[in-house]
C-alpha positions in Angstrom: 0.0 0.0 0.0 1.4 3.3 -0.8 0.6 6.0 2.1 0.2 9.2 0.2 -0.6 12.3 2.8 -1.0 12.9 6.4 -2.6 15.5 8.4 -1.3 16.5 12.0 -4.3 18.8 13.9 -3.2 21.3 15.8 -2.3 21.3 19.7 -0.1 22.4 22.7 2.6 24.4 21.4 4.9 22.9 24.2 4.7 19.5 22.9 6.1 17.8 19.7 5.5 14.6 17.3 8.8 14.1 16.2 7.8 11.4 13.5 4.4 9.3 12.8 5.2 5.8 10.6 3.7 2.9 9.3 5.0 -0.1 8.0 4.0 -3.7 6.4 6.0 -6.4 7.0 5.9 -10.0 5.3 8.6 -12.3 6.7 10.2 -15.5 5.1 12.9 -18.4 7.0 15.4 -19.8 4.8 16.4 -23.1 6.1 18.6 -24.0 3.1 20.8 -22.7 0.3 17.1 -22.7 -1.5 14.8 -19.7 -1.9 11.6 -19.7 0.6 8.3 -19.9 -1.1 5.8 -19.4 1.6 6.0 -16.4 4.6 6.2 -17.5 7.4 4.9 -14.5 9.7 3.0 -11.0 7.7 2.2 -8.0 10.1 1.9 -3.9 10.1 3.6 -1.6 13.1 3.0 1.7 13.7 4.5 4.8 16.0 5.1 8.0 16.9 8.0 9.1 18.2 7.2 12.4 21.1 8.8 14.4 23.9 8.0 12.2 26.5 5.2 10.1 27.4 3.8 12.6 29.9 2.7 14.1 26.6 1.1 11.3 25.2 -0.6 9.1 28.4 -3.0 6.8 25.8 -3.8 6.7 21.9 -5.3 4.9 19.1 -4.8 3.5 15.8 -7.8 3.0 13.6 -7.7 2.1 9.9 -10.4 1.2 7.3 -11.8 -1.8 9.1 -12.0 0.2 12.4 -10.3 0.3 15.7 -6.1 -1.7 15.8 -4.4 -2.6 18.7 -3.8 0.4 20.8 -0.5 1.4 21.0 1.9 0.6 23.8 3.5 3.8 25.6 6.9 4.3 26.7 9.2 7.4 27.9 9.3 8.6 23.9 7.4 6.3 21.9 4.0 5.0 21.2 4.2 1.8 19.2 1.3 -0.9 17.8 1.7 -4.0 16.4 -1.1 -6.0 14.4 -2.0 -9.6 15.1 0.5 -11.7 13.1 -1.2 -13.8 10.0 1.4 -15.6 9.5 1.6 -17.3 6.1 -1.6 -15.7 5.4 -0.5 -12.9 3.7 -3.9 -12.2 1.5 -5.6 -11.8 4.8 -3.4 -9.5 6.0 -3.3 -7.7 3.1 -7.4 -7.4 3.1 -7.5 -6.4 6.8 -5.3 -3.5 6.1 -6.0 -2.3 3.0 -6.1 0.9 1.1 -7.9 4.0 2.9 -7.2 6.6 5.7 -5.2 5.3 8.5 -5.5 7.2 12.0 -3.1 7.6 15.1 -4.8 9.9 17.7 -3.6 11.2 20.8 -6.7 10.5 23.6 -5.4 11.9 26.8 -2.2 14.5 28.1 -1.1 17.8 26.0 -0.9 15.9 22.7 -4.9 15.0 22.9 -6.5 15.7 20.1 -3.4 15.6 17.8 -4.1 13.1 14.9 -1.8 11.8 12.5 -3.8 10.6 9.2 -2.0 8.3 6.2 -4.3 8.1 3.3 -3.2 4.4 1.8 -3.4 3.4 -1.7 -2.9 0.0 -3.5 0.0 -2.1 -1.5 3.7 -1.7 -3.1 6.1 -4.2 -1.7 9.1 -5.2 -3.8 8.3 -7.8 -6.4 11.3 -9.9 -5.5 11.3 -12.4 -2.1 14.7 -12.0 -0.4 16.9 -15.1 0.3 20.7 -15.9 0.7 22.0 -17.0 -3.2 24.9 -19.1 -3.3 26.1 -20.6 -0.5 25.8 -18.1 2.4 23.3 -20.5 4.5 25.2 -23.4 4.1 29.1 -21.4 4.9 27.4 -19.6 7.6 26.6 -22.7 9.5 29.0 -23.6 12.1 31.4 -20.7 10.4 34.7 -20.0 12.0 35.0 -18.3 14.8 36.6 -14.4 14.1 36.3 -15.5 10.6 34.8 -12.8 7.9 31.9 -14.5 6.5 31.1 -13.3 2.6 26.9 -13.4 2.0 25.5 -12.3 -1.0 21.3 -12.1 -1.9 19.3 -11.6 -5.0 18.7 -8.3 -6.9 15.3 -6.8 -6.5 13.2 -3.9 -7.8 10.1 -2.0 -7.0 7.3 -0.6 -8.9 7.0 2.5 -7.1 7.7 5.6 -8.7 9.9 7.7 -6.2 10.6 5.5 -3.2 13.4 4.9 -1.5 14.7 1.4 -2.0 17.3 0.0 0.4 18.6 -3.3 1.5 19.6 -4.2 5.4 21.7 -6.8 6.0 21.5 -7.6 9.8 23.4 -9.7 12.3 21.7 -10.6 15.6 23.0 -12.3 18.9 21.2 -14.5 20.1 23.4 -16.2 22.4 24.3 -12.2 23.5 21.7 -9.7 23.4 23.0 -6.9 21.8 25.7 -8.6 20.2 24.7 -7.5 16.8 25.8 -6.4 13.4 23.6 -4.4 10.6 24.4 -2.6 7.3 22.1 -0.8 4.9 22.6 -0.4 1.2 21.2 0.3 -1.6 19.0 -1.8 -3.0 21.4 -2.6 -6.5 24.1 -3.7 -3.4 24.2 -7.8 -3.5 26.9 -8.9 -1.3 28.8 -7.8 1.7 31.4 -9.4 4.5 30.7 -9.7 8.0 33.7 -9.1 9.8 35.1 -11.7 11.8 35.0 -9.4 15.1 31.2 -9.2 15.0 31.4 -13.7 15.2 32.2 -15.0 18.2 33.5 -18.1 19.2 30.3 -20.8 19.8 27.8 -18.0 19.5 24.3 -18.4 18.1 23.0 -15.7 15.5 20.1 -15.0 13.9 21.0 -13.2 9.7 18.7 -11.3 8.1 18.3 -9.6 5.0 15.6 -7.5 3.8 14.3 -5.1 1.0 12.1 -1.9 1.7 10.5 0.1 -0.2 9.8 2.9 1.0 8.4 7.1 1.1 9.1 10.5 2.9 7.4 13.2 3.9 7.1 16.5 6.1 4.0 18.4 7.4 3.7 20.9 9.9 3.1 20.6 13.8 3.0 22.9 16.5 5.1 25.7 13.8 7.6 22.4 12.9 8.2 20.3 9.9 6.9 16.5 11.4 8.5 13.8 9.2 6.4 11.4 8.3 7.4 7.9 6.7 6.1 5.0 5.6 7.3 1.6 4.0 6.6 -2.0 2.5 9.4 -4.3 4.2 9.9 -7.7 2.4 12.4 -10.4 4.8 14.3 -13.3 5.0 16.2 -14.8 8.1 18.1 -18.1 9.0 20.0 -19.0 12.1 23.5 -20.7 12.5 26.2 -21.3 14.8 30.0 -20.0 14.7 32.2 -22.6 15.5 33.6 -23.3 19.1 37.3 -22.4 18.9 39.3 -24.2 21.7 38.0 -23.5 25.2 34.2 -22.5 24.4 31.6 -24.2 25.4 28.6 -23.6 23.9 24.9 -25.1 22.8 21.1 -24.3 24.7 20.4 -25.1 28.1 16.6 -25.6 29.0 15.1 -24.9 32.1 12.2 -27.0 32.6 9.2 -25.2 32.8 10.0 -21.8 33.0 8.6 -18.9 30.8 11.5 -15.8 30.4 14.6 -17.6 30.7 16.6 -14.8 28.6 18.9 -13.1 30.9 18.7 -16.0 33.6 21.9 -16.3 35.8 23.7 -19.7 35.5 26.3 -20.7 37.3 28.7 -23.6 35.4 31.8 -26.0 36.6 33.9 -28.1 34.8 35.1 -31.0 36.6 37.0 -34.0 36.1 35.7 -37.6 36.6 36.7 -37.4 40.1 34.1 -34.5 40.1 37.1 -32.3 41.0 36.1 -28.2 40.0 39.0 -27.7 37.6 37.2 -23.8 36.6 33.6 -22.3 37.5 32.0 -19.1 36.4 28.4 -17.6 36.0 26.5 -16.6 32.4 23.7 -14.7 31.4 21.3 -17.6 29.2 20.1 -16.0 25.7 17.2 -16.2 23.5 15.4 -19.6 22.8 18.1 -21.0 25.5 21.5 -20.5 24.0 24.6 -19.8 26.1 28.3 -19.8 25.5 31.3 -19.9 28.1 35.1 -19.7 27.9 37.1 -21.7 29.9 40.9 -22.4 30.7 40.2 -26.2 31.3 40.9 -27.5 28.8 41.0 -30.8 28.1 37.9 -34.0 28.1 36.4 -33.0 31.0 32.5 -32.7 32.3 30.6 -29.6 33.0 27.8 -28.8 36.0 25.0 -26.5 35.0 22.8 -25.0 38.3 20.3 -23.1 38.2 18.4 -20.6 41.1 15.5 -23.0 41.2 16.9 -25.6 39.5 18.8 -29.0 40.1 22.3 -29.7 38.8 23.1 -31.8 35.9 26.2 -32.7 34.6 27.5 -33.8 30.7 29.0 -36.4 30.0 32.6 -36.3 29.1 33.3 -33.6 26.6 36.6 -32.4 24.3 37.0 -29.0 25.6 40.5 -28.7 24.0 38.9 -28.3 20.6 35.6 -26.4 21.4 32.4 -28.1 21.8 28.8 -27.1 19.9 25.8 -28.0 20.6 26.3 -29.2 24.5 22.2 -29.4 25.2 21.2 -30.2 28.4 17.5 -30.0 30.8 17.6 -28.8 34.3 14.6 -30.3 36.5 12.5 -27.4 38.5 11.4 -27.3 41.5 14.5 -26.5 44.3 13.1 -23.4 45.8 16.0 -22.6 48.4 18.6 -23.7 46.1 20.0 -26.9 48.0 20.2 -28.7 45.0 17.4 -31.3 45.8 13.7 -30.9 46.2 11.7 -31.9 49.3 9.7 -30.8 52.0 11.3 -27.8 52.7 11.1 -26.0 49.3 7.3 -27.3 49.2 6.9 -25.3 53.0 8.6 -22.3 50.9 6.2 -22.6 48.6 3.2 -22.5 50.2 4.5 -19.8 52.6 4.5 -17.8 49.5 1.1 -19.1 48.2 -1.0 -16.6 45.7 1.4 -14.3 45.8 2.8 -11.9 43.5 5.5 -8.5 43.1 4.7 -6.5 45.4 2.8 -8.7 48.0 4.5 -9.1 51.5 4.9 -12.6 51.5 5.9 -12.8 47.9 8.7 -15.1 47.4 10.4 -14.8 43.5 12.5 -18.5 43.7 9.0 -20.1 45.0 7.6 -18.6 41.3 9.2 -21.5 39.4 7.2 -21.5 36.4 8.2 -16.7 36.4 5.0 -15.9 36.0 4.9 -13.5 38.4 2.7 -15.4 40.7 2.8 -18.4 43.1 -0.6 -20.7 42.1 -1.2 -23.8 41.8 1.2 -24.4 38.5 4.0 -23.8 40.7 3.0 -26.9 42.8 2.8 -29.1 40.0 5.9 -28.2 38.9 7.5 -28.7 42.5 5.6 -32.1 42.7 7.0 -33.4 39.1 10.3 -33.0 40.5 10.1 -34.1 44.1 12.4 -36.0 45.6 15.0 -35.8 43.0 18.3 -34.9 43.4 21.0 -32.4 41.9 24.1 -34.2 39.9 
């Protein structure tokens, strides 16, 4: 859909839009060396970017078929998301066609500003992204420091006067925030990730996508507000860099738990006389994935523990020359952390029974599953594991 005008009604003069946008995004996963056919996730986001969100406590977004999702509010920016269609992108497509897009302010200094995109016919690029050559298949288990050539297929665009530009994006999984991102022109085919943005038994999600895309200014409280708005095409694939000598690396599950992102592990390696030869504590990533360095090396076992969790322990593993893909489960349950679970975490547990942030008697460790409350899922959980015993 091409978004052809916007009007901004007037308001405070203290406060300022700095940008109102709209975007539609259909997504694609490559999982090989061969072009995706069918998207795998198609959705729209919208936001406006402000002075601070004293300015802008609530708004909406209403389109052709009536009231969206309302947006979410933070310190400087209001943001929506529609529901996801997934591989259903002619749905999508005729739940948000063409016609007059709103975001409204509906409380604060801002209320009453509007922001209105008048949408014609959908313009995405013509051509689906993927990874040509061999990028997915050279990626996958790449060398660590390594630069890694990709290259993509050409595309073009219909649109008369858009902006057409390619991103190519690396992201960390293993370490949010350990990410690299490039944007070219959309006639650039090929780049080279550097080695230093692949680490050693890291997990990384790659991404390239094409955008098509329109720019515009209109006047707000006496100031020019840009005003943007795009058709975004995508292709991603995961893959591993290789563990050098000394990394261990791979996804470590912890039973029944629901954010385990950013959840503190602590690890050992021992011999088999259960000996601690080194010991540290890491930060899991997304979907699970961690990576250590250690300077045991050598064949040797590692113990995993977890807050609320019992220790296991691999089996024997070749440290000396890296190891991928070490995958391992840790049973829930051990509320004060003794490493087995028995009467006295279930006491903890119902101590801090029905309770949640903010309660007196809430108790987080006794919140096994992280919902943010101690119920009756938490004692199912406790039960499945009781009795067992940390390795």
């Amino acid at each position: 859909m091409l978004l052809t005008s916007i009007a901004l009604a007037p308001t405070a003069a203290h406060a300022t839009v700095g940008v109102a946008t709209q975007t539609w995004y259909v997504t694609y996963v490559q999982n090989s060396n061969a072009q995706p056919v069918a998207a795998s996730s198609s959705s729209a986001v919208a936001l406006m970017v402000y002075d601070s969100d004293a300015d802008m406590p609530s708004a909406t977004w209403s389109g052709p078929s009536g009231p969206l999702p309302d947006f979410i509010i933070t310190p400087s920016l209001a943001i929506t998301y529609s529901s996801d269609y997934g591989s259903q992108v002619g749905n999508f497509l005729a739940d948000y066609p063409a016609g007059s897009y709103v975001f409204s302010a509906t409380s604060g200094p801002l209320n009453g500003l509007f922001a209105q995109l008048n949408a014609t016919p959908h313009d995405f690029p013509a051509q689906t992204p993927f990874f040509t050559g061999l990028t997915y298949t050279s990626a996958q288990l790449c060398p660590a420091s390594g630069a890694l050539n990709v290259s993509w297929n050409a595309w073009s665009s219909p649109a008369a006067g858009h902006d057409k530009s390619t991103t190519l994006s690396v992201v960390g999984y293993t370490v949010p925030g350990d990410n690299y991102s490039l944007i070219t022109p959309n006639t650039t085919t090929s780049a080279t990730i550097p080695g230093s943005a692949l680490s050693s038994g890291r997990h990384y999600f790659m991404e390239v996508a094409f955008q098509s895309a329109k720019s515009a200014g209109n006047t707000g409280f006496g100031n020019t507000v840009p005003v943007s708005w795009g058709f975004n095409k995508r292709t991603y694939f995961q893959f591993s860099v290789d563990a050098a000598p000394g990394t261990v690396a791979g996804q470590l599950t912890l039973a029944n738990f629901n954010r385990p992102a950013g959840e503190l592990i602590d690890w050992e390696v021992i011999n088999t006389a259960d000996v601690v030869l080194d010991s540290g504590t890491m930060a899991l990533g997304y979907d699970n994935w961690y990576a250590f360095n250690t300077t045991a090396v050598g064949n040797y076992r590692v113990r995993f523990k977890g807050r609320h969790w019992l220790s296991k322990v691999s089996s024997v593993q070749p440290i000396a020359a890296g190891v991928n893909f070490l995958n391992l489960t840790l049973t829930n349950g051990d509320v004060n952390g003794d490493n087995i679970v028995d009467i006295a975490d279930y006491t903890r547990l119902a101590l801090a029974f029905d309770a949640q942030p903010g309660d007196p008697n809430y108790d987080e460790p006794a919140d096994l599953d992280g919902s943010s409350l101690v119920d009756i899922a938490d004692y199912s959980y406790l039960a499945a594991g009781f009795d067992q015993v940390g390795e």
